[in-house]
DOKOLSE-530171 format. One record per residue (C-alpha): residue number from 0; residue in one letter; x, y, z. Coordinates in nm, 3 decimals, decimal comma, m for minus. Example, Ala and Ser with C-alpha at 12.3 -4.5 7.8 and 13.67 -1.06 7.14 Angstrom:
// residues 2
<0 a <1,230 m0,450 0,780>>
<1 s <1,367 m0,106 0,714>>
END
This chain:
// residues 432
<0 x <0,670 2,203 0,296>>
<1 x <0,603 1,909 0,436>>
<2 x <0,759 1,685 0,158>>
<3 x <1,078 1,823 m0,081>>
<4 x <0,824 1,770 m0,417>>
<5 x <0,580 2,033 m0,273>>
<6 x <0,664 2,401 m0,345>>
<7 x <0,465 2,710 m0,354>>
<8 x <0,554 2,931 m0,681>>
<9 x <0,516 3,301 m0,768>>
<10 x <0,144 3,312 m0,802>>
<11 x <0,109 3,179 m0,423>>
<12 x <m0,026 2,873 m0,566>>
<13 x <0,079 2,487 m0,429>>
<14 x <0,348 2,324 m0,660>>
<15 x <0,399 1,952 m0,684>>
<16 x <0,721 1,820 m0,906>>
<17 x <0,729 2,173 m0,989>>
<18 x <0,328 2,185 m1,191>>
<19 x <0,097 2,450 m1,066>>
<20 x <m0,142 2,224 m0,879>>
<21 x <m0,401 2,524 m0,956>>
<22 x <m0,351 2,503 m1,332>>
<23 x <m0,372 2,091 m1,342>>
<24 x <m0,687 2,164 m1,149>>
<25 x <m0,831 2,411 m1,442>>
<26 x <m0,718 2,137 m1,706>>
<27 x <m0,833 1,825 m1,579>>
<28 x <m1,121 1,896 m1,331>>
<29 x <m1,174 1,836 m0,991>>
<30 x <m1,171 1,640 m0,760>>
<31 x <m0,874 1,464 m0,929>>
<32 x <m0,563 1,243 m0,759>>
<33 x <m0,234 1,395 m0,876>>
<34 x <0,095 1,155 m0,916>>
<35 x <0,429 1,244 m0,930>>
<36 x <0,618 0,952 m1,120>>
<37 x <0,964 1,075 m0,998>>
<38 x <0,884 1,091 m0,639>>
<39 x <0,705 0,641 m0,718>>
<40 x <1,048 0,548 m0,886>>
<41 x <1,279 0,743 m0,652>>
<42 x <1,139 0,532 m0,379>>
<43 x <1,146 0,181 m0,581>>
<44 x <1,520 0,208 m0,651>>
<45 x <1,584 0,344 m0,234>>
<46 x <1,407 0,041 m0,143>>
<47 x <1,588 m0,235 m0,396>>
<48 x <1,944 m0,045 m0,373>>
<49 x <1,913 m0,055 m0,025>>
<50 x <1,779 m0,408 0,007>>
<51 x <2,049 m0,551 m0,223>>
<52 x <2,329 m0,382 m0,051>>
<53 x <2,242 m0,498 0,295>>
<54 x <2,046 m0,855 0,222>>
<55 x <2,249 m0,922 m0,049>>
<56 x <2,180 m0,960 m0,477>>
<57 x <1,841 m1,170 m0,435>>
<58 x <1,707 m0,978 m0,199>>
<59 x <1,352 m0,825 m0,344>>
<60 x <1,108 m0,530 m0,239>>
<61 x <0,745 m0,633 m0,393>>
<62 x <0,524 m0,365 m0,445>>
<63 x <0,206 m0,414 m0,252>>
<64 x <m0,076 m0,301 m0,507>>
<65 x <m0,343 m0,286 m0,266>>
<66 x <m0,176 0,089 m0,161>>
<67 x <m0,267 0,183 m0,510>>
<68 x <m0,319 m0,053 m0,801>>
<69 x <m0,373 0,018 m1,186>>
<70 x <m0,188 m0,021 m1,499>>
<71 x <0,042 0,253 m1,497>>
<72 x <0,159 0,131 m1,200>>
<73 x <0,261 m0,158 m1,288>>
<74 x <0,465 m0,066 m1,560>>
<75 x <0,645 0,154 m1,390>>
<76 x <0,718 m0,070 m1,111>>
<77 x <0,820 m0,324 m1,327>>
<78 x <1,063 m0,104 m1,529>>
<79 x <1,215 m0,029 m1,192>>
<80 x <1,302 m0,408 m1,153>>
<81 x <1,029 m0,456 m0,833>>
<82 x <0,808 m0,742 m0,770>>
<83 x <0,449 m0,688 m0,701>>
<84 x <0,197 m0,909 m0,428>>
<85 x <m0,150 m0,902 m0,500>>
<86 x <m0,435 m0,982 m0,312>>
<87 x <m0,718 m1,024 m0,527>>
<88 x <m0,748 m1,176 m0,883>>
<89 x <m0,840 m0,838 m1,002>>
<90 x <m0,531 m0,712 m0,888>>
<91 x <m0,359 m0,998 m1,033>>
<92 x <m0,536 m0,916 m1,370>>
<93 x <m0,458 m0,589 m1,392>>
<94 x <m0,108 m0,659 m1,312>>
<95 x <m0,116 m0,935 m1,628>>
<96 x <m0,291 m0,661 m1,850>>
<97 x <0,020 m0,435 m1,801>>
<98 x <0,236 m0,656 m1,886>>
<99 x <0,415 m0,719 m1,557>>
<100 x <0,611 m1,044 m1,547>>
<101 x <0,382 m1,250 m1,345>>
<102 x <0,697 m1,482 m1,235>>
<103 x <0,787 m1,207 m0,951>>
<104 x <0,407 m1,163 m0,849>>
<105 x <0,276 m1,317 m0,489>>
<106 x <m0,051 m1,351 m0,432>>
<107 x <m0,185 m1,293 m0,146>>
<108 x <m0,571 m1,338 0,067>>
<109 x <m0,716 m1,515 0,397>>
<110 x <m0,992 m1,664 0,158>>
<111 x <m0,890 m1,755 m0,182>>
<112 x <m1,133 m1,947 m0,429>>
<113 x <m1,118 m2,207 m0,621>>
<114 x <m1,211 m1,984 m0,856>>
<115 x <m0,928 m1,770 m0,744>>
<116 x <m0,663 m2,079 m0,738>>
<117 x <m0,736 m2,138 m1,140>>
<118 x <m0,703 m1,812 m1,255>>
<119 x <m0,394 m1,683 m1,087>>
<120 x <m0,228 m2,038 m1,198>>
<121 x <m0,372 m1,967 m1,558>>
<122 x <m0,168 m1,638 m1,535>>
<123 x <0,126 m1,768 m1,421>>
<124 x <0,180 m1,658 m1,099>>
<125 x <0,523 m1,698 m0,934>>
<126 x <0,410 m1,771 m0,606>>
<127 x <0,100 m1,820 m0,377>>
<128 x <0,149 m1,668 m0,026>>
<129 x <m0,111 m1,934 0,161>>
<130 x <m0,281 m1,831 0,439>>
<131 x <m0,467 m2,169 0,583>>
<132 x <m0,493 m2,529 0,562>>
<133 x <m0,786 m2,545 0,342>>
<134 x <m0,653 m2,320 0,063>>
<135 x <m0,313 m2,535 0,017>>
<136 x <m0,523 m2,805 m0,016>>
<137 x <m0,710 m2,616 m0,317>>
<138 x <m0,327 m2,543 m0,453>>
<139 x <m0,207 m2,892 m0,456>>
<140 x <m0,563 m3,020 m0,636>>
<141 x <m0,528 m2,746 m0,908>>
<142 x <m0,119 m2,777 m0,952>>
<143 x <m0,152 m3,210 m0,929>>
<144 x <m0,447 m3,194 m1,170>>
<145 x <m0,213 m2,928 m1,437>>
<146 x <0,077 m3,180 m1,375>>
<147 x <0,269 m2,887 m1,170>>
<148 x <0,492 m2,818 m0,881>>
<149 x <0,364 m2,453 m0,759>>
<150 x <0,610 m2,214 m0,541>>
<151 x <0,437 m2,156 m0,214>>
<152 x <0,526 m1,967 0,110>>
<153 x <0,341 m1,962 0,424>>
<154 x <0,165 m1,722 0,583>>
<155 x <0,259 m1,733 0,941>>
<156 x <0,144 m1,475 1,259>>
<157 x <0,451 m1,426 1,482>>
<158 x <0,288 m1,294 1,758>>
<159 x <0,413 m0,920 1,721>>
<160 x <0,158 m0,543 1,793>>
<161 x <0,346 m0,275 1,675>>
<162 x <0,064 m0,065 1,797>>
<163 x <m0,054 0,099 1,540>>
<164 x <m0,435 0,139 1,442>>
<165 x <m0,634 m0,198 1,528>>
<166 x <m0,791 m0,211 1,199>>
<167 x <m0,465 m0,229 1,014>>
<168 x <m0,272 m0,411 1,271>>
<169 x <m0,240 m0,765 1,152>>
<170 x <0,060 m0,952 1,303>>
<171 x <m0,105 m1,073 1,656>>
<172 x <m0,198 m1,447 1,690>>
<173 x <m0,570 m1,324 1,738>>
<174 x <m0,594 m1,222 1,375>>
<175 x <m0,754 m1,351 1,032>>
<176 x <m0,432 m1,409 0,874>>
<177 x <m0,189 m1,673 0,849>>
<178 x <m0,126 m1,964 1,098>>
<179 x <0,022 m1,881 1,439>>
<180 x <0,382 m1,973 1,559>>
<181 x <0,301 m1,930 1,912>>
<182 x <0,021 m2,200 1,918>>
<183 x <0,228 m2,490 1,757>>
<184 x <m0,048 m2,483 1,449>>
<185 x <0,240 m2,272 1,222>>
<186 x <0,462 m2,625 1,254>>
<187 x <0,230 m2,869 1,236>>
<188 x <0,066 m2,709 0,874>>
<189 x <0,425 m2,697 0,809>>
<190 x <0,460 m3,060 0,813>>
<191 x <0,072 m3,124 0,678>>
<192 x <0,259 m2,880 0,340>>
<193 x <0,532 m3,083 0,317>>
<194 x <0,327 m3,396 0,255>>
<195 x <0,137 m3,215 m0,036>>
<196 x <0,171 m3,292 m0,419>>
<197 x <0,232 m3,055 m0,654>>
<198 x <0,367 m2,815 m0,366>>
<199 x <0,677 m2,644 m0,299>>
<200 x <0,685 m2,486 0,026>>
<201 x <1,011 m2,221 m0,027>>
<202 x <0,954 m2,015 0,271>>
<203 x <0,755 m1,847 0,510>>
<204 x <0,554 m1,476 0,543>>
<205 x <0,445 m1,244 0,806>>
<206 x <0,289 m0,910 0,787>>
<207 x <0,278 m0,697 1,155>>
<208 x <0,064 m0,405 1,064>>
<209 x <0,108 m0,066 0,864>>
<210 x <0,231 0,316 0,980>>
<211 x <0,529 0,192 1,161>>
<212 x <0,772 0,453 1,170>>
<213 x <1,093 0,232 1,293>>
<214 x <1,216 m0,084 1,226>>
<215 x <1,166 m0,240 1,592>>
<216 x <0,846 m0,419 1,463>>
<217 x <1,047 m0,578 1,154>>
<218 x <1,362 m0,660 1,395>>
<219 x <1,143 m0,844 1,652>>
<220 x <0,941 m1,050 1,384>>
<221 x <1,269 m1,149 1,224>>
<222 x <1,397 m1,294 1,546>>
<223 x <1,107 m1,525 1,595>>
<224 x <1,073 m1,590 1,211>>
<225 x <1,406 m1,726 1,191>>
<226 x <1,379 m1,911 1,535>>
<227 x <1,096 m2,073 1,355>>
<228 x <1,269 m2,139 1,060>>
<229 x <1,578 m2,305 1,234>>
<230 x <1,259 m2,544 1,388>>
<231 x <1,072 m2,649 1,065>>
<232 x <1,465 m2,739 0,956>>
<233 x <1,515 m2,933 1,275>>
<234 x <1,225 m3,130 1,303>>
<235 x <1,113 m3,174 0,933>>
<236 x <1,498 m3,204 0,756>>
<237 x <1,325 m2,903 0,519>>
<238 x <1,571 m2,562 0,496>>
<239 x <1,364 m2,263 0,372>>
<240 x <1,477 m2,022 0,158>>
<241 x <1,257 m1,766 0,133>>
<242 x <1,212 m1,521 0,469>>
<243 x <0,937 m1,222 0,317>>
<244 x <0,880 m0,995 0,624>>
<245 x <0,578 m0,808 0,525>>
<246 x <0,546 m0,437 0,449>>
<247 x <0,467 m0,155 0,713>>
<248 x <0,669 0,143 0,677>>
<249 x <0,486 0,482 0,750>>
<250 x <0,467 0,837 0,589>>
<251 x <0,474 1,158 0,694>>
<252 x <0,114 1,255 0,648>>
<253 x <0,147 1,574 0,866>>
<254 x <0,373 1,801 1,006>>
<255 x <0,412 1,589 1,360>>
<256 x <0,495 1,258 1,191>>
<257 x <0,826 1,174 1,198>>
<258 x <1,058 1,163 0,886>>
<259 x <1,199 0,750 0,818>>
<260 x <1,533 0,674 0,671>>
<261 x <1,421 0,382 0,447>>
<262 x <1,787 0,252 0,379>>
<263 x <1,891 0,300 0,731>>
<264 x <1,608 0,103 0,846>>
<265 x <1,621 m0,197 0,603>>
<266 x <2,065 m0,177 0,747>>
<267 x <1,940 m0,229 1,104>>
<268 x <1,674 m0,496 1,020>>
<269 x <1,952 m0,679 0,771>>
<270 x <2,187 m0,653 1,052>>
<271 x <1,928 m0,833 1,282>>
<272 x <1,831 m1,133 1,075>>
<273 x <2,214 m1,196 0,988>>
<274 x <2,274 m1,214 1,347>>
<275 x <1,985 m1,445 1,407>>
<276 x <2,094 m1,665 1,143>>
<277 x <2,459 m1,668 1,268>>
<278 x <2,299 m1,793 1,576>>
<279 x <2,092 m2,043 1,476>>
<280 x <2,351 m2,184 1,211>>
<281 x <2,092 m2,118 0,953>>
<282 x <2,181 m2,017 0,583>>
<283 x <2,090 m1,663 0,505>>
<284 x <1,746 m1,675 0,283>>
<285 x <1,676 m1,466 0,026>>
<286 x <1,450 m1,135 0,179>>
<287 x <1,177 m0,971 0,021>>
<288 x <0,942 m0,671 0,202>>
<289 x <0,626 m0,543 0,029>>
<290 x <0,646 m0,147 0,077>>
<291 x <0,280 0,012 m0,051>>
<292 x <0,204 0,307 0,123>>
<293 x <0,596 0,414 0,126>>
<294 x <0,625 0,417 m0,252>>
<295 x <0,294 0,602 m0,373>>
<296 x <0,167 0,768 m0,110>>
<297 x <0,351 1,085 m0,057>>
<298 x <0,401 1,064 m0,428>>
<299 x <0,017 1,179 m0,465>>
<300 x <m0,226 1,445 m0,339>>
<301 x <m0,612 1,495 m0,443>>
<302 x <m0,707 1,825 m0,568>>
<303 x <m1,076 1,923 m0,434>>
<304 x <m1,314 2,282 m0,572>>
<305 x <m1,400 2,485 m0,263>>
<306 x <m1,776 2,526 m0,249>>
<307 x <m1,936 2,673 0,025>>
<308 x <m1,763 2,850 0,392>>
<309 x <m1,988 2,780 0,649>>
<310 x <m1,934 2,887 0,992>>
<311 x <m2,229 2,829 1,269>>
<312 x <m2,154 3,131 1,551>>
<313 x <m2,003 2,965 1,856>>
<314 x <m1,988 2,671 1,720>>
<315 x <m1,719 2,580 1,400>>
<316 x <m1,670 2,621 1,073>>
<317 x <m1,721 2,403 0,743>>
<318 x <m1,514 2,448 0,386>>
<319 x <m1,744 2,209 0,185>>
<320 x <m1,540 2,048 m0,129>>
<321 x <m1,685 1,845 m0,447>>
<322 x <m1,564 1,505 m0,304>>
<323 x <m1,520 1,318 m0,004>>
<324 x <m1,535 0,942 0,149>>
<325 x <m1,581 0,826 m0,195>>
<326 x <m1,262 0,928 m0,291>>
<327 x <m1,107 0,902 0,036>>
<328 x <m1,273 0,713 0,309>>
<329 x <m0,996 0,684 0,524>>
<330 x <m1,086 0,949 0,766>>
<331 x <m1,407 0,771 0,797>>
<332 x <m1,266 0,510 0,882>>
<333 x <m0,985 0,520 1,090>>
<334 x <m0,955 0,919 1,163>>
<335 x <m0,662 0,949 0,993>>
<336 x <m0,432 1,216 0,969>>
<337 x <m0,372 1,468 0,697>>
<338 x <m0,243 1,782 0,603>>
<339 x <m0,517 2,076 0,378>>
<340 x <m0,404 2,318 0,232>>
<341 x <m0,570 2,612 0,031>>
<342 x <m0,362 2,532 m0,291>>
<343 x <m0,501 2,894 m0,475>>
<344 x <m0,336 3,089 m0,186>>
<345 x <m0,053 2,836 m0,045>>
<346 x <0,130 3,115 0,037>>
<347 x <m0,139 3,302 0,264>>
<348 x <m0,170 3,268 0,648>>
<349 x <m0,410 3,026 0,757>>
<350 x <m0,661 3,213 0,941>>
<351 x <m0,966 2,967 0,925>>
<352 x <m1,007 2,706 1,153>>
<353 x <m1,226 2,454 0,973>>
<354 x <m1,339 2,085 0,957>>
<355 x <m1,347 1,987 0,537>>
<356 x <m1,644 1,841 0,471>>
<357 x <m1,749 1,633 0,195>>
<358 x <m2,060 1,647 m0,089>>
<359 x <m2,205 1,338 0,033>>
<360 x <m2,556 1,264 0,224>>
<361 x <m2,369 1,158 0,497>>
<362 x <m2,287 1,334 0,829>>
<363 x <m1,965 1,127 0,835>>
<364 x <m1,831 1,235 0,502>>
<365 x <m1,558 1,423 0,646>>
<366 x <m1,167 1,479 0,529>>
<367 x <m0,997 1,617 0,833>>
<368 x <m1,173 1,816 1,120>>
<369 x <m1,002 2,185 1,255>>
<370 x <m0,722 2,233 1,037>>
<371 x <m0,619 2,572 0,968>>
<372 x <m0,660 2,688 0,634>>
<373 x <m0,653 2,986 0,449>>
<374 x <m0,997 3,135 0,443>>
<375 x <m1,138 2,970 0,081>>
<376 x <m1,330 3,143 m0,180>>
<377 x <m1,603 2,979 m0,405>>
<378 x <m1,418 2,791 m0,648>>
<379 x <m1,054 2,787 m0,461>>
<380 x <m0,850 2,450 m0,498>>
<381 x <m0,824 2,268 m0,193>>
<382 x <m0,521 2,033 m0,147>>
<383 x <m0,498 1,705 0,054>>
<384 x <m0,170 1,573 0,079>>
<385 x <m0,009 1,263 0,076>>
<386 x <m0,301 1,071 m0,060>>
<387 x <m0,133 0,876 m0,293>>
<388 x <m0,235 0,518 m0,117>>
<389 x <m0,494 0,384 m0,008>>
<390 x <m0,691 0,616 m0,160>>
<391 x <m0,799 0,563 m0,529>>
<392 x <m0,785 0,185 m0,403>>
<393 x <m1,045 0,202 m0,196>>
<394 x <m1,246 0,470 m0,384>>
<395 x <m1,648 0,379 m0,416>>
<396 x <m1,914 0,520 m0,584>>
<397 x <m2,132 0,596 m0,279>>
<398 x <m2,381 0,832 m0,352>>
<399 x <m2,397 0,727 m0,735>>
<400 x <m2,078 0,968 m0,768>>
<401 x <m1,803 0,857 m1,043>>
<402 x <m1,441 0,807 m0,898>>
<403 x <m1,193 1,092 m1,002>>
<404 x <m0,928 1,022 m1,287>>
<405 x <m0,552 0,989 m1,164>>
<406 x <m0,292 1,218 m1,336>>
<407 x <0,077 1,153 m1,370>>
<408 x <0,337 1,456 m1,393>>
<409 x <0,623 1,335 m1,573>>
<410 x <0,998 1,342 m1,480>>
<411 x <1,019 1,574 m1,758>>
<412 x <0,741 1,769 m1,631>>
<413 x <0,489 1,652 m1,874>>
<414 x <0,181 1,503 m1,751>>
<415 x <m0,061 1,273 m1,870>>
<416 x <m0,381 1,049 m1,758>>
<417 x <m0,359 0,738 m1,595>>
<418 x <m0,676 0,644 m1,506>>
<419 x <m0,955 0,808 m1,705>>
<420 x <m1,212 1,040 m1,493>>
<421 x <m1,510 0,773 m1,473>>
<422 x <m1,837 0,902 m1,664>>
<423 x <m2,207 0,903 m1,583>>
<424 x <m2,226 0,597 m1,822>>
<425 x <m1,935 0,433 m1,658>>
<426 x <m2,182 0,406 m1,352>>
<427 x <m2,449 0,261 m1,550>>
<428 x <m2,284 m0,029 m1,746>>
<429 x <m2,341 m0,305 m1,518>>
<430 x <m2,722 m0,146 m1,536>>
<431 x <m2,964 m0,371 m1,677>>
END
């Protein structure tokens, strides 16, 4: 199986954390996003263990919610001792609502509001992650008028393309975030910060992109972060403390991805920014990363109902399912990989080739495109793995159709609701 929480059991049905996927399917309705909560805290304590062994005791991963963000989350995140980044104030207030402590959340956006500024500083929030000139303007206004000092760190782009999709590739100097190092504008808005009241700039930020499957990427942007770091100290007399490197790390979404050693990977980039540190006579700064994808996403798949097998002689063949790109659009947009399987007869040879099609008016509504498959019946369960980012997050209602419920199994087994299946009303109750 393509990760160790999938299993097929006696009835030839698909197993996740040891449930019948099947069964779950019969009791909650489909389509419906299945968790496993082990599988989302087994990866929170690889990533801090492995952070505080190598970067040392203050060293901090912060869950990125925008991989998948609701209450539930949250808590369990928290309980696991993580920080969290946020990018929008709903984020930020759903984080609140749960209860997480909102001194270890860092918010993040290109384009905060005023509106924005007031709210998260109403809440409490540890630390803005600024992205331009005009917003840390809007910071020190809000914090001097409040009679504050607010924690900031700078969004910088080092200049790094780790080649991965364009569309989620964000580290180059052509990009809308953060300030580039390469230009000279990174150290001069350094300076313009320093100036600020009611700002404390405690370090700096970058983010190079998502799906990367090594640490190369995170070794290279360390080198010129710290370079850059060792400069702001030089010409301004100002040591940062604070180095956050972003998130990135990939998943195994299918069979030909490659597997990633988490805790080897954060060893080699620790081992890279103490050396660049050594070099540059710089103090070691406390670390964070902001792993999203690499904590939920193989932790979830979304259970679909087989509707119609249509195959068009000469031509290919369509399993038709009862959602789509409202529940996961990323195949829409960015073709992206992932593995289907017929979860009612998981252990059957594949002997369709098909494309998986979803119930939408919409010729692009598509899942994956010639997978093999074992041939479906009316009413089957069809599994898509490894959808447990990205995917409820950016869920719509296109279509007028109401966004499926998320289910947590348990470490015990048990399982429960985590986000309620949205109703007909639900869609209606911003109707007037």
């Amino acid at each position: 199986m393509l990760h160790t929480n999938l299993d097929i059991n006696g009835a030839g049905h698909l197993t996740m954390a040891g449930r019948d996927t099947v069964e779950l399917a019969g009791k909650y309705g489909t389509p419906l996003y299945l968790m496993d909560q082990a599988r989302i805290r087994e990866r929170c304590r690889e990533y801090l263990c492995a952070m505080r062994e190598h970067f040392g005791r203050n060293a901090l991963p912060l869950y990125a919610s925008k991989a998948l963000c609701c209450k539930e989350l949250y808590r369990i995140v928290a309980e696991e001792g993580l920080g969290c980044d946020v990018v929008s104030p709903g984020e930020l207030y759903t984080a609140h609502a749960a209860g997480f402590p909102m001194e270890k959340a860092y918010f993040h956006g290109n384009n905060k509001t005023d509106a924005d500024v007031r709210c998260a500083m109403d809440l409490g929030i540890g630390h803005f992650v600024a992205d331009n000139r005009e917003e840390l303007y809007a910071i020190s206004r809000e914090a001097t008028k409040r009679g504050k000092v607010q924690k900031v760190i700078l969004r910088v782009t080092p200049g790094i393309d780790p080649h991965t999709h364009a569309a989620i590739t964000t580290g180059k100097v052509d990009s809308k975030f953060g300030t580039a190092i390469e230009t000279g504008q990174a150290l001069d808005l350094t300076r313009q910060i320093l100036t600020l009241p009611g700002v404390d700039l405690v370090g700096i930020h970058c983010h190079v992109g998502s799906l990367c499957f090594d640490s190369g990427p995170f070794e290279a942007a360390a080198d010129i972060m710290i370079a850059f770091m060792a400069q702001v100290r030089k010409q301004t007399g100002h040591t940062l403390s604070v180095l956050n490197l972003g998130g990135g790390y990939g998943v195994r979404y299918i069979e030909g991805h490659p597997s990633i050693d988490i805790p080897d990977n954060i060893r080699k980039v620790a081992e890279r920014v103490r050396a660049r540190c050594a070099a540059h006579d710089f103090p070691l700064p406390q670390v964070l990363l902001e792993p999203g994808r690499s904590i939920v996403a193989d932790a979830g798949l979304t259970l679909y109902t087989a509707g119609s097998v249509k195959t068009i002689t000469g031509y290919k063949s369509y399993v038709s399912i009862d959602g789509g790109m409202p529940d996961n659009p990323r195949y829409a947009l960015y073709q992206s990989d992932y593995t289907v399987l017929n979860a009612s007869r998981a252990s059957a040879r594949p002997d369709l080739t098909a494309t998986i099609a979803g119930r939408c008016c919409e010729s692009g509504d598509l899942i994956q495109e010639d997978v093999r498959i074992a041939r479906p019946e009316r009413g089957d369960i069809i599994a898509v793995l490894v959808t447990g980012a990205y995917n409820y997050s950016m869920a719509s209602n296109y279509n007028r159709i109401p966004r499926p419920p998320i289910v947590m199994i348990a470490p015990d087994g048990s399982d429960y609701v985590a986000v309620r299946r949205e109703s007909y009303e639900d869609l209606l109750a911003n109707d007037l």
